[in-house]
Structure formats: structure tokens, C-alpha cells
C-alpha positions as CSV (number, residue, x, y, z in Angstrom):
1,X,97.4,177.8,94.4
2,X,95.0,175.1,94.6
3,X,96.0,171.7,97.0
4,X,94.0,168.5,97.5
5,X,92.8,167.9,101.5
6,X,90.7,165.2,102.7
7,X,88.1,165.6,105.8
8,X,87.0,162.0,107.4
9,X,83.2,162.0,109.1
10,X,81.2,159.7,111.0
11,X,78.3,158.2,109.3
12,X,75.2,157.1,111.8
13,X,73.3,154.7,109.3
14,X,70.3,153.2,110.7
15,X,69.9,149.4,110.6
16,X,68.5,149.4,107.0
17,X,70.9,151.3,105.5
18,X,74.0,149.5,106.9
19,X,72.5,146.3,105.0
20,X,72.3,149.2,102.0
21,X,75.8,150.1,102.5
22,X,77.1,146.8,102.9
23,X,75.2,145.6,99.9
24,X,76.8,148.4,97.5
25,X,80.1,147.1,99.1
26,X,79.9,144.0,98.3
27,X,78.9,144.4,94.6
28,X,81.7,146.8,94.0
29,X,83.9,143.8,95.1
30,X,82.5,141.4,93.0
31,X,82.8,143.9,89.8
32,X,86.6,144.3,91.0
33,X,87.0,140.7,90.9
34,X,85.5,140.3,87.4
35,X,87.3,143.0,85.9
36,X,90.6,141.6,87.4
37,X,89.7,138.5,85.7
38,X,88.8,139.4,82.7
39,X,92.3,141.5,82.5
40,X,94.0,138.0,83.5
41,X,92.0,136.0,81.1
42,X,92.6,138.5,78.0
43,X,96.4,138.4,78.8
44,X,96.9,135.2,79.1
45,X,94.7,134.3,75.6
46,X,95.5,137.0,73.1
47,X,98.8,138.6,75.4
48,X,97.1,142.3,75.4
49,X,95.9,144.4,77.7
50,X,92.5,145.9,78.3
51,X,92.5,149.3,79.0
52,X,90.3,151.3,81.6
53,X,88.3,153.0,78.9
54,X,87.3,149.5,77.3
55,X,86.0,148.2,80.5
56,X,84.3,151.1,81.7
57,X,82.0,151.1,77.7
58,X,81.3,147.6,78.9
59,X,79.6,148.6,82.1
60,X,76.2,149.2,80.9
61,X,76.1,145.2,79.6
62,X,76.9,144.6,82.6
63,X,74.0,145.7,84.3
64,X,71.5,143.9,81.8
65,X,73.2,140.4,82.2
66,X,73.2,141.7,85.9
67,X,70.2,143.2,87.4
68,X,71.5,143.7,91.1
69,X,74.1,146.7,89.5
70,X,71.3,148.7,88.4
71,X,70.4,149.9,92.0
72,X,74.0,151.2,92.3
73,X,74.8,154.3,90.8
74,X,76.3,154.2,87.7
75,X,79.5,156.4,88.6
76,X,80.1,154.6,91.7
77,X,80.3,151.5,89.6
78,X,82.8,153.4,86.9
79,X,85.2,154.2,89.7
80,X,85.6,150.2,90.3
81,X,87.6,149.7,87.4
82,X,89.5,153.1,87.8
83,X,90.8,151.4,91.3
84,X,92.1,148.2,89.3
85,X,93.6,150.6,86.5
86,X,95.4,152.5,89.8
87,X,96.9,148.8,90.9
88,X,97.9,147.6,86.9
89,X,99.6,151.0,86.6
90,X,101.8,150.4,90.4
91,X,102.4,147.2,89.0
92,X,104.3,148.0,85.2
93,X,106.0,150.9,87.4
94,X,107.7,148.3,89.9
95,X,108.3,146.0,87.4
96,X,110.1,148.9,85.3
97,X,111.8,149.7,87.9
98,X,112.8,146.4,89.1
99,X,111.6,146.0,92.0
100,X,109.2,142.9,93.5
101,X,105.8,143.7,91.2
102,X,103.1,142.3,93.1
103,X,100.4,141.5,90.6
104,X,97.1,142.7,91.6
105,X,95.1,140.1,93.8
106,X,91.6,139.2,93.7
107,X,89.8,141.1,97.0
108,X,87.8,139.1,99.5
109,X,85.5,140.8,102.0
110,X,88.5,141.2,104.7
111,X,90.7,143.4,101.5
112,X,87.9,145.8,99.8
113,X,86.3,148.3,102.8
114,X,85.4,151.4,100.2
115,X,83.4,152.8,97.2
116,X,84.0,156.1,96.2
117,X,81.0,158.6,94.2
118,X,83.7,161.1,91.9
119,X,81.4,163.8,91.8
120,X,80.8,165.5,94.7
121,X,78.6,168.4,93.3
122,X,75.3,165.9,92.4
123,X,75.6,165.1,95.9
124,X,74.0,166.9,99.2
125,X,74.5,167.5,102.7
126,X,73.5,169.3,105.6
127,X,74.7,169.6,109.3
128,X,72.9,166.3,110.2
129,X,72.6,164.3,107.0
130,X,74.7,163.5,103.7
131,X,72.8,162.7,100.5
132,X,74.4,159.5,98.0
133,X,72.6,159.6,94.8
134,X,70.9,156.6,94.0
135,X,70.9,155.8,97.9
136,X,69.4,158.6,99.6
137,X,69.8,160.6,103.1
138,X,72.5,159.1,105.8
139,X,73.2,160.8,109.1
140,X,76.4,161.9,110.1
141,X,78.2,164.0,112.3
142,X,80.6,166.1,110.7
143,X,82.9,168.4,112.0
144,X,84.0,170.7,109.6
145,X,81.8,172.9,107.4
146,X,82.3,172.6,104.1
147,X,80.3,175.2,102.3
148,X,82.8,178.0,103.4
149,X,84.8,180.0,100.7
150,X,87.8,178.3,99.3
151,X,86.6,174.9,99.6
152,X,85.6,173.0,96.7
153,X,84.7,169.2,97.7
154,X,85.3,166.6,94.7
155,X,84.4,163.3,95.7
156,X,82.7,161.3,98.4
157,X,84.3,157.3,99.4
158,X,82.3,155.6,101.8
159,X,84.7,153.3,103.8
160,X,83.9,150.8,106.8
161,X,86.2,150.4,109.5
162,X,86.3,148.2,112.7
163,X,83.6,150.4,114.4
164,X,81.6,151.7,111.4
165,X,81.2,153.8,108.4
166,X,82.5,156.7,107.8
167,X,82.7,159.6,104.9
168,X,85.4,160.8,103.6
169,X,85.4,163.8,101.5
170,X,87.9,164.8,99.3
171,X,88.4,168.3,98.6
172,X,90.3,171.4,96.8
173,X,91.4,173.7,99.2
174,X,93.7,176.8,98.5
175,X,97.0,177.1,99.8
176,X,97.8,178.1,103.6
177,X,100.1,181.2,104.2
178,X,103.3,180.3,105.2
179,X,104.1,180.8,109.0
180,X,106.5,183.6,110.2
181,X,109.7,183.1,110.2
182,X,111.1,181.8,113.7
183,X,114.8,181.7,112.7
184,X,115.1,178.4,113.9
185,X,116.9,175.2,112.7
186,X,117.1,171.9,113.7
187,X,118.1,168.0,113.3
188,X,116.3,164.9,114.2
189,X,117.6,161.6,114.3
190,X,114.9,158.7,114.2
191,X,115.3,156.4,116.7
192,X,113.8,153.3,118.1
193,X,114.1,153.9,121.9
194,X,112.4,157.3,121.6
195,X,111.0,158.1,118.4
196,X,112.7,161.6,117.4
197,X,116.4,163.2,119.3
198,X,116.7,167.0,118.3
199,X,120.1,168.4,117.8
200,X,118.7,170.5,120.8
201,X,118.8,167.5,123.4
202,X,115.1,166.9,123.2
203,X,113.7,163.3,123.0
204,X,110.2,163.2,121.3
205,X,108.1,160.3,121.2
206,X,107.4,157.0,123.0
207,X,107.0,154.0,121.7
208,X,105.8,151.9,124.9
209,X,102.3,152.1,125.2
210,X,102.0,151.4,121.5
211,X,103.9,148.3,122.5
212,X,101.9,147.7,125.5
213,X,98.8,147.7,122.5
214,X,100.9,145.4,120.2
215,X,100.9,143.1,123.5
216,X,97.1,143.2,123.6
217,X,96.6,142.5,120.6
218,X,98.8,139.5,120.3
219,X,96.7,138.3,123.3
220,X,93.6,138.7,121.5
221,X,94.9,136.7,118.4
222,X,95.7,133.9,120.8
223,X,92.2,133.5,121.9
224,X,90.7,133.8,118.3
225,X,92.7,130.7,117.5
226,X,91.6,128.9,119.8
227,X,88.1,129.4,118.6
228,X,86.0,127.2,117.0
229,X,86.1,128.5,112.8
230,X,83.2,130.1,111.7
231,X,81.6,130.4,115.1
232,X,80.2,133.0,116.9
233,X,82.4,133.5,119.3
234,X,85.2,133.6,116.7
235,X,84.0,136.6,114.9
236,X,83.2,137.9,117.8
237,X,87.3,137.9,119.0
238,X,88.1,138.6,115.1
239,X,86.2,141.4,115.8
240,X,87.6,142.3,119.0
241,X,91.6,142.2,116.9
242,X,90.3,144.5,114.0
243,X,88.5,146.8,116.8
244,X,92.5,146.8,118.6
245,X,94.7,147.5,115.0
246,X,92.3,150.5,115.0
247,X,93.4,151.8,118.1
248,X,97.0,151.0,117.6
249,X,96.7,152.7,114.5
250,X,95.0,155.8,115.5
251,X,97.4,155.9,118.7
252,X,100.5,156.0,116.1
253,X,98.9,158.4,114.1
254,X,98.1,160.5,116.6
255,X,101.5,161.1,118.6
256,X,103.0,161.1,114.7
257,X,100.8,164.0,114.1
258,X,101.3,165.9,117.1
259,X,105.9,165.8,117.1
260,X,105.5,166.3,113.4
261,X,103.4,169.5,113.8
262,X,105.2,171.2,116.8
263,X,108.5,170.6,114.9
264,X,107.2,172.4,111.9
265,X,105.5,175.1,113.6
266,X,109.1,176.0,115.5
267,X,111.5,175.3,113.2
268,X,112.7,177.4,109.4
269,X,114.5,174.4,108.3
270,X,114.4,170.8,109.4
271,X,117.0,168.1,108.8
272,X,116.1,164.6,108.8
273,X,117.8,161.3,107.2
274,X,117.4,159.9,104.2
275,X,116.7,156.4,105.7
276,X,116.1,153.0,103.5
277,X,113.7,151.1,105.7
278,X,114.7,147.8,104.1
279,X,118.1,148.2,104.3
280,X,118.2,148.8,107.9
281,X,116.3,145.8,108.5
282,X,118.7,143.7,106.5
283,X,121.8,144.6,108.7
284,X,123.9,141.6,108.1
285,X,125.6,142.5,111.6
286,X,122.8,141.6,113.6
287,X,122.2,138.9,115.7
288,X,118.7,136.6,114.7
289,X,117.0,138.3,118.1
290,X,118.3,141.7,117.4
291,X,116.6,141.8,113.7
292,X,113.6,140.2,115.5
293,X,113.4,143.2,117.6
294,X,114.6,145.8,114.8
295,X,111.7,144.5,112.6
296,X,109.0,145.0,115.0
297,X,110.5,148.2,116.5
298,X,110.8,149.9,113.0
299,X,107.1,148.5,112.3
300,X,105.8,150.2,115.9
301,X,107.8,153.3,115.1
302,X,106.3,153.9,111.2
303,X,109.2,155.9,110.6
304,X,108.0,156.2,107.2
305,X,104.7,158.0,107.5
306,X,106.6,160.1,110.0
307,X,109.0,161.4,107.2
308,X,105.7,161.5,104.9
309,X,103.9,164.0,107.4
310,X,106.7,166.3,108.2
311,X,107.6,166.6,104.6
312,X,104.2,167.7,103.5
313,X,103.5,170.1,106.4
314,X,106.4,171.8,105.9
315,X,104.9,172.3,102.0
316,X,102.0,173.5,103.3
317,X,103.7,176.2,105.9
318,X,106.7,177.0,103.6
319,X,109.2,175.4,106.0
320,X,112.3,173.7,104.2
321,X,113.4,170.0,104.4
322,X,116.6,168.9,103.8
323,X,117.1,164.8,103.8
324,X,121.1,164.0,104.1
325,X,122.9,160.8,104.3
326,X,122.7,159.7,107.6
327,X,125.7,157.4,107.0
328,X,128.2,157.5,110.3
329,X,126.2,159.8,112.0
330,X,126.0,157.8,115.2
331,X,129.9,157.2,114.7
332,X,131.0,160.7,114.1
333,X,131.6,162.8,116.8
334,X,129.8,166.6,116.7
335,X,131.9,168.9,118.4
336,X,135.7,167.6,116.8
337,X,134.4,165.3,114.0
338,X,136.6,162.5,114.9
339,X,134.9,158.6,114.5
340,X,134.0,156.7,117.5
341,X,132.7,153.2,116.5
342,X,130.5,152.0,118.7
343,X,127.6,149.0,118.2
344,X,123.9,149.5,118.5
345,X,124.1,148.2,122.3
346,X,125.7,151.6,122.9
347,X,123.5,154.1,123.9
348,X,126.2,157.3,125.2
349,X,128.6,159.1,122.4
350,X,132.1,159.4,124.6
351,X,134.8,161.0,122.7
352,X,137.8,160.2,124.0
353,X,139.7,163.2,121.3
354,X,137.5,166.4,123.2
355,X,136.1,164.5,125.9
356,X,132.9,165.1,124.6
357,X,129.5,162.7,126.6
358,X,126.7,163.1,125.3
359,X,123.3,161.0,123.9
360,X,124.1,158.4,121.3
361,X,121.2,159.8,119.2
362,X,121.4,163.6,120.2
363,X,125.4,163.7,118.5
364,X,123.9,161.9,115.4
365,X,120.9,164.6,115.0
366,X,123.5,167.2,115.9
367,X,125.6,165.6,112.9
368,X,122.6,165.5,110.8
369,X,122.1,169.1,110.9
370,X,125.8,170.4,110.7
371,X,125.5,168.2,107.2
372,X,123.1,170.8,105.5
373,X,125.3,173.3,105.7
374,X,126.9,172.0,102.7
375,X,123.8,170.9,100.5
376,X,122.0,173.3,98.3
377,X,118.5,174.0,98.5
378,X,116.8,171.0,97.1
379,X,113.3,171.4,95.0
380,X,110.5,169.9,97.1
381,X,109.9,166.5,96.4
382,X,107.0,165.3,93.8
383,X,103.8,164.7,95.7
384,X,102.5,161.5,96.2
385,X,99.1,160.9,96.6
386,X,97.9,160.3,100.2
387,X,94.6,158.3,98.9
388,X,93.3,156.8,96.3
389,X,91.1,159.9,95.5
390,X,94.5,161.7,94.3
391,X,95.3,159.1,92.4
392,X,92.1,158.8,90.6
393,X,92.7,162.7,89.7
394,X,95.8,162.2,88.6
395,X,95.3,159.7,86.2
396,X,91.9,161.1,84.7
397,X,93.6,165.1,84.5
């Protein structure tokens, strides 16, 4: 069985080639922009839609009325309109489904970092240097070699970041064995104080140096204000705020990565809630500077991509997950079942039925896990795609 991974490299493009780069950016943005427009336009006019397939025949009068295309390659320039196609489709899905649409914007430089080649076999590479048709030979440094049996790359995206470029390379890889059974099972309650309690007593995760970041980076903003706009001083701190969100980001990522794998590596079966991010932040219980401090603590914590990665690592090692309503978890007590109420300002579970004094969040994972006992095995979920690669193959397969 065949499953989509992507591997992320540092380019080293040499002066030239960044203006290169950055050039092939920006007209991909621009052709974005006129294709959303053109969709907006047609709507509003004759009230249809242009499809993907009419915009994509049209690309070849674009490049006569527009010289500057014809130095881009012509299926980098075809996956421009595939990415706006990938938006109008999220669109008519949340407006199905009722939720808030949010129609597709028009991207300025800040919102459109990316241009993607779909075929990864017309292009080359080596162990110091990728090859972009139409572009020629960038250096780069990669770490992983991709000519070994069982990987099949697919496409190329080209993406800038705070502190560079940097390939990405989207593959087909097969299927991992599963790992050996350890006969272990266990139940995590996401928290805010510490990320992750285990029914075992463990507490995983900690969220204070990513707030010590946050703090930076407020700091930073703070000085960019006060900047003259369009100085050079300003983008220089503008600079210095994107350069921090990258760290902050990576930092998350990385401590996310390293609970979610040790928990999936140990553990036959994992129970974790089935949390609604948006409720939780609308408690109507809550005091103005409690949901001030539930917001930005459930926005540190990205409790969502934490659920994301553990679910599809266990996939891959052919562990079992098993969400469960984490209603009155907390309140419940684990060892007689009784309910304790008890607010969010209390942090110890006392039972005062068995005498039982433990963790607020350690009862509620212990609670979490006695709950699968009486759910079935579920079907894994359906896989969303992690980039917009995946979603590109899924709506042209």
C-alpha cells in the first residue's frame, strides 16, 4: 500500500537566482489574482461558474497578451489555477455545510509564499543541486536520498519562508510495518497547564518557553509600530517578527512531534478526546480574563495539530485511536465513579465518597481511557490532506 510523505530541503540560491525565484513568485501571484477575478467577474455578470479546465485552455493566450509568463514554465503556471479551484471547492463545502464560507481573497505578497512544478520525473537532482525546468540548477542541501527503492517523488513546490527557500518534495512512499505489539494502553487528557496527563500519572509537554517566545514576539511588534511605514528600519523589525513566528512555530512543532511519537511508539491503543476547539473557547461560564487567557493558551497549545499527528502516526504504525466524549471527565471520579464538581480554578480531584486525591487532569485521562472499554472499534478516519500537494492529487485522480 502506497501513502503520500513529504520531505522539506534547504535551497542555497545564489543572488541571481533569488531575484529568479522571487520573480516566478510574484507572477504566479499575479495570475492567482486574475483568475480570482475573472471567476468574481463571470459570477456576478452571467451568475456561472468557470471551471478549472476552462481557465487552464486559456493559459496559452495568456502568455501572448503577456510576455513575462513565457519564461515560466508552463506547468508551474497550470497549477495556479488548480490552487484557486482547491479554495472555490473549501468554499461550496462550508457553505453546504453551513458553516462561515470565507470566499476566497485576492493574495498580496505577505499571503502567496509557493509555486509548485506537478511533475517531478522531468525534473533533476543530485546530492548538491536540484534542477527546475525552465529555471535551471539550484543548490541545496538535502538530507534524505531519494533515489532509494520504494520512493516515487511526484511533485516539487518551491516555498520562501522567513529565512529562505526551501524545497519541498512530495512523494509516494509504501507503507511502514506496523510496530510490535507492546500490550500497552493509555489515556491522555489535553491540558493547558501541561500539554498531555496520561492515565499513568505522566505530565508531557510545556507550554512556557513557547510563551516566553509569544512574549518576544509581542515585544518585537511593539517596536515595528513604532517605526516609520515603509522604512528601512521597519522591514527590517517586520523582518525580525516573521524570523520569530518561525521559531515559535518550529518550537511547537517540534515538542508536538516528539510526545506524539513516544506515545505511539509505547502504546497498542490510545484514547484521546473528542474536543471542539470553538466550543471550549465559547464557555459562557467564564470570566472576560479567563477566555482571554483560554484563547491564547488553546492557540499556544495547538491542540489540534497535536490530535492530527497522533492520529496519523498511529495509521502509519498500526496503533488504534479511539476519540470519546470527554464530557465530565474532569467531574467524574476514576476509582468509584461518583461526580465531583469542581471549577477550572481547581487543579486536585478529592473524592470525598473513596477518599480518592489525585491530579485534576490525571482522573480525567484515567476516565478517558476506562470509556473505550465500551466503544467498538472505530474505522480510521478519512485522510485529510496535509498540503496542498494532496489536495491537488485528489482532485485531478
Amino acid at each position: 500500500m502506497l501513502m503520500r510523505r513529504s520531505y522539506k530541503f534547504r535551497l542555497d540560491p545564489s543572488k541571481t537566482q533569488k531575484v529568479m525565484l522571487q520573480v516566478w513568485l510574484d507572477r504566479c501571484r499575479e495570475l492567482y489574482n486574475a483568475c480570482l477575478e475573472v471567476r468574481k467577474n463571470h459570477w456576478e455578470r452571467a451568475k456561472k461558474s468557470i471551471s478549472l479546465y476552462d481557465q487552464v485552455k486559456e493559459l496559452p493566450e495568456v502568455k501572448r497578451e503577456c510576455p513575462e509568463f513565457k519564461e515560466i514554465n508552463s506547468q508551474v503556471l497550470q497549477t495556479v489555477p488548480a490552487k484557486l479551484d482547491v479554495a472555490f471547492r473549501a468554499f461550496f463545502r462550508r457553505t453546504k455545510a453551513g458553516q462561515t464560507p470565507g470566499y476566497p481573497r485576492f493574495r498580496s505578497s505577505n499571503r502567496f509564499n509557493s509555486f509548485i512544478h506537478p511533475q517531478a520525473s522531468v525534473c533533476k537532482w543530485t546530492e548538491k543541486k536540484v534542477y527546475l525546468p525552465c529555471f535551471g540548477w539550484v543548490r541545496w542541501k538535502p538530507w534524505k536520498d531519494l533515489d532509494t527503492e520504494g520512493i516515487t517523488p511526484k511533485t516539487l513546490t518551491f516555498k520562501k519562508e522567513a529565512d529562505g527557500w526551501y524545497c519541498i518534495v512530495s512523494c509516494e512512499v509504501e507503507q511502514p510495518q506496523p510496530l510490535e505489539s507492546t500490550g500497552k494502553h493509555i489515556g491522555i487528557d489535553l491540558g493547558l497547564h501541561h500539554l498531555v496527563a496520561t492515565s499513568d500519572g505522566d505530565f508531557l509537554g510545556n507550554l512556557e518557553p513557547i510563551k516566553r517566545q509569544e512574549k518576544r514576539i509581542r515585544k518585537l511588534q511593539s517596536i515595528a509600530e513604532k517605526r516609520k511605514k515603509s522604512s528601512h528600519r521597519r522591514r527590517k523589525a517586520v523582518d525580525q517578527i516573521a524570523k520569530a513566528h518561525q521559531h515559535l512555530e518550529r518550537s511547537k512543532k517540534a515538542q508536538l512531534d516528539i510526545i506524539s511519537r513516544n506515545l505511539v511508539n509505547e502504546n497498542d491503543l490510545i484514547a484521546v478526546e473528542d474536543l471542539e476547539i470553538a466550543q471550549l473557547i465559547n464557555l459562557q461560564s467564564l470570566t472576560p480574563t479567563m477566555t482571554r487567557g483560554i484563547h491564547r493558551n488553546f492557540r499556544l497549545a495547538s491542540l489540534g495539530l497535536f490530535t492530527h499527528m497522533i492520529t496519523y502516526k498511529a495509521e502509519e504504525a498500526g496503533r488504534l485511536v479511539i476519540r470519546v466524549n470527554p464530557r465530565g471527565t474532569s467531574q467524574e471520579c476514576s476509582t468509584c465513579g461518583q461526580i465531583v464538581p469542581k471549577d477550572l480554578s481547581v487543579r486536585v480531584h478529592k473524592c470525598p465518597y473513596c477518599g480518592l486525591g489525585i491530579d485534576r487532569d490525571t482522573n480525567a485521562a484515567k476516565n478517558i481511557l476506562k470509556r473505550t472499554a465500551s466503544k467498538k472499534r472505530v474505522p480510521p478516519a478519512p485522510v485529510v490532506p496535509r498540503d496542498y500537494e494532496d489536495q491537488l492529487r485528489i482532485l485531478t485522480t
